[in-house]
C-alpha positions as CSV (number, residue, x, y, z in Angstrom):
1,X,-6.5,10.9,17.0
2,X,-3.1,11.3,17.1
3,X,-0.8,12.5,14.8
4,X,2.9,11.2,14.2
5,X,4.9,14.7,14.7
6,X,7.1,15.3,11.4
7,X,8.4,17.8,9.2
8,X,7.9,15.8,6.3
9,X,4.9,15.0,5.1
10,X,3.8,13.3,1.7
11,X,2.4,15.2,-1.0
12,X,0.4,13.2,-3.3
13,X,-0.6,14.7,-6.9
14,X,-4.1,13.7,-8.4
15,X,-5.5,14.9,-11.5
16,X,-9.3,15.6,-9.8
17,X,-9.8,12.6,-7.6
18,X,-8.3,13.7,-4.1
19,X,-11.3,14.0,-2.4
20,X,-12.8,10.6,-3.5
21,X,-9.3,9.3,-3.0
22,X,-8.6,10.5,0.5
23,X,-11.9,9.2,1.8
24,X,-11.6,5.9,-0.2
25,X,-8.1,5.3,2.1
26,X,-9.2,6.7,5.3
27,X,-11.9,3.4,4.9
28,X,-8.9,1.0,4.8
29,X,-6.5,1.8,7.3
30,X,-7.4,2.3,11.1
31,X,-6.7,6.0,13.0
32,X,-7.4,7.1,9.9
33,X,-9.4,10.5,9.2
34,X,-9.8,13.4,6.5
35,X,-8.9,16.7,7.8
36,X,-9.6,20.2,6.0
37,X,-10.3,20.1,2.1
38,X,-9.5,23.9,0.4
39,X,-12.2,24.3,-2.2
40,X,-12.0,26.8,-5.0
41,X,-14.1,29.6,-4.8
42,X,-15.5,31.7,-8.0
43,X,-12.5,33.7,-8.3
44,X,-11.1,30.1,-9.8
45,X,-8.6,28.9,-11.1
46,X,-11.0,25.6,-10.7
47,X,-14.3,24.9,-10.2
48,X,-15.9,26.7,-7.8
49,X,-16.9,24.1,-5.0
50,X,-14.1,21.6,-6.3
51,X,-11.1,20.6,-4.1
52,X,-7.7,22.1,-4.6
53,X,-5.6,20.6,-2.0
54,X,-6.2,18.9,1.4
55,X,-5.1,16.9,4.6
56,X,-5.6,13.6,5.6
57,X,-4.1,11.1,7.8
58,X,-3.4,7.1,7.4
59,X,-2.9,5.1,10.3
60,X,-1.5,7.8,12.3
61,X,0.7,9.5,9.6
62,X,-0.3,13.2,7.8
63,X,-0.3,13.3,4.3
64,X,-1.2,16.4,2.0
65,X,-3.0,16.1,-1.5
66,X,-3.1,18.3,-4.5
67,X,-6.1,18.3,-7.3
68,X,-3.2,19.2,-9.5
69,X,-4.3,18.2,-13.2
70,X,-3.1,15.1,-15.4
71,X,0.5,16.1,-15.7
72,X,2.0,14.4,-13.4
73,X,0.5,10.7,-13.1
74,X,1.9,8.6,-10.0
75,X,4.7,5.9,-11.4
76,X,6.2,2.6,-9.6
77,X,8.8,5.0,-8.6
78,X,7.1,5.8,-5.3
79,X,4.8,3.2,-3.3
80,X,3.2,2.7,0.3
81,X,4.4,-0.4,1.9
82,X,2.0,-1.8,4.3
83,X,3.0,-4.3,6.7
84,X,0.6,-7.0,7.5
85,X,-0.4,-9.3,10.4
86,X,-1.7,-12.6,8.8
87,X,-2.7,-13.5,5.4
88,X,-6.1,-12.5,6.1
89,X,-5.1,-8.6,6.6
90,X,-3.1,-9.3,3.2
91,X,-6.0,-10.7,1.2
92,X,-8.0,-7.6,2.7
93,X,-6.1,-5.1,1.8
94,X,-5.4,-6.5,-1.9
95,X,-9.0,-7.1,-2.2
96,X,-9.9,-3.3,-1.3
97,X,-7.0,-1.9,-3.5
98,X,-7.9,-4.1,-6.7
99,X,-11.1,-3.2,-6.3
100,X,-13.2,-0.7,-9.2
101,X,-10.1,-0.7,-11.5
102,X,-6.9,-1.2,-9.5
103,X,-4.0,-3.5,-11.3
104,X,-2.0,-6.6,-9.7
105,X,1.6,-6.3,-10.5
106,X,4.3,-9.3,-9.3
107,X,5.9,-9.6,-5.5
108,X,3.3,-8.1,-3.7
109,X,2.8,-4.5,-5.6
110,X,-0.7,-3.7,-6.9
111,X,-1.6,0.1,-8.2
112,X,-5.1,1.2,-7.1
113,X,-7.8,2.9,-8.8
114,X,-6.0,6.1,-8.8
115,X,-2.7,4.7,-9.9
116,X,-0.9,4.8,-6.5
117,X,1.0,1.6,-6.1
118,X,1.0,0.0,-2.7
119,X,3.3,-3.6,-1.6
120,X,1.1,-5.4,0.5
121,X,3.5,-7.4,2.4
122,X,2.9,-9.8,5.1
123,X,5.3,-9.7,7.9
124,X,5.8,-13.4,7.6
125,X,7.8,-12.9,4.4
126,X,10.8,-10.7,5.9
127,X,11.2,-13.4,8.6
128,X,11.2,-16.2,5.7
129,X,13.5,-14.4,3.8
130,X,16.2,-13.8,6.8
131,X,16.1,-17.2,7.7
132,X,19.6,-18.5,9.0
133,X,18.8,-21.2,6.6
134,X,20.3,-19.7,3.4
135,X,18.1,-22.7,1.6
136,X,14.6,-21.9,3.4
137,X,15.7,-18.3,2.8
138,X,16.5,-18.3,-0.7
139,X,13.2,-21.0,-1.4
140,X,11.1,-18.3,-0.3
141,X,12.4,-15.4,-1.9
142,X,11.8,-17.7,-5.5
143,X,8.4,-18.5,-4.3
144,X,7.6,-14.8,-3.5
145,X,9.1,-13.6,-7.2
146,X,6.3,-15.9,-8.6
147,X,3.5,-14.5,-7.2
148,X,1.4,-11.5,-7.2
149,X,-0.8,-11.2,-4.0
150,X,1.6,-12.9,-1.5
151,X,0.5,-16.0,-0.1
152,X,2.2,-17.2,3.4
153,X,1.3,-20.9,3.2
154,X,2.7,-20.8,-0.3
155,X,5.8,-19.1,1.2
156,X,6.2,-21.4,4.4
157,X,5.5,-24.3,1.8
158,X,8.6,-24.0,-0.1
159,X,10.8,-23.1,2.8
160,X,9.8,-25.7,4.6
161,X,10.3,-27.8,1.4
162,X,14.1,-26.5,0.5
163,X,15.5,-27.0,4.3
164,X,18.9,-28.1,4.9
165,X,18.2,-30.9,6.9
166,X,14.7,-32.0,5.1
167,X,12.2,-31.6,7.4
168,X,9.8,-29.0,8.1
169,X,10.5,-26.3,10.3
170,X,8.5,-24.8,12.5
171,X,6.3,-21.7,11.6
């Protein structure tokens, strides 16, 4: 597997749930894997056995991970975007993150089980939404502040159904 070279790398902060966490998202995305876990040992602070801190990569990019304690819960302040194919690599993806406890938000944002928010965003909607129609453009951008999951029929739908000229254009 190969790594993205960078010199930054995100760190996210979990109160005891990195492990579970980083294998949980290593099932979801491709090139994905868990690298080296650094487990306390009897001189402590933790657990021995427990996870301190650990690496794992995400479809090709490193991240680091900290069993840091409940100070520091994740907010909406920082999210993962993740740029889908098709409404069916949408609906799989909201499906996986919603599942054992995650929370829909609106537009496409959903937290997971661990509190880390994603936007599950299909690629269709940035075309919609940069349509040279300002109508289309706009019509989808309303239709995308109503929903939660994003749905690209729904989208196309009211595009189609706001163009300038009246008729449907072409996906």
């Amino acid at each position: 597997m190969t790594v993205r070279a960078s010199s930054i790398t995100p760190c996210l902060w979990f109160d005891d749930q990195l492990e579970e966490a980083a294998r949980f998202y290593v099932s979801l995305f491709p090139h994905s894997s868990v690298g080296h876990l650094s487990r306390y040992t009897d001189a402590g602070p933790g657990e021995p056995g427990a996870v301190m801190a650990g690496d794992f990569v995400l479809d090709g990019i490193a991240f680091r991970g900290i069993n840091g304690g409940p100070q520091f819960p994740f907010t909406e302040a920082v999210s993962f975007a993740i740029s889908c194919v098709d409404q069916a690599e949408v609906d799989r993806y909201w499906e996986a993150l919603l599942a054992d406890g995650g929370e829909e938000s609106m537009c496409g944002w959903i937290k997971d089980r661990f509190g880390l928010s994603w936007q599950v965003v299909p690629t269709r909607l940035y075309e919609l939404v940069s349509d040279p129609d300002p109508a289309r453009a706009q019509a989808a951008v309303q239709a995308m502040l109503g929903m939660r999951r994003i749905v690209v029929a729904d989208l196309e739908a009211a595009a189609d159904a706001a163009s300038s000229d009246g008729a449907a254009a072409p996906a």
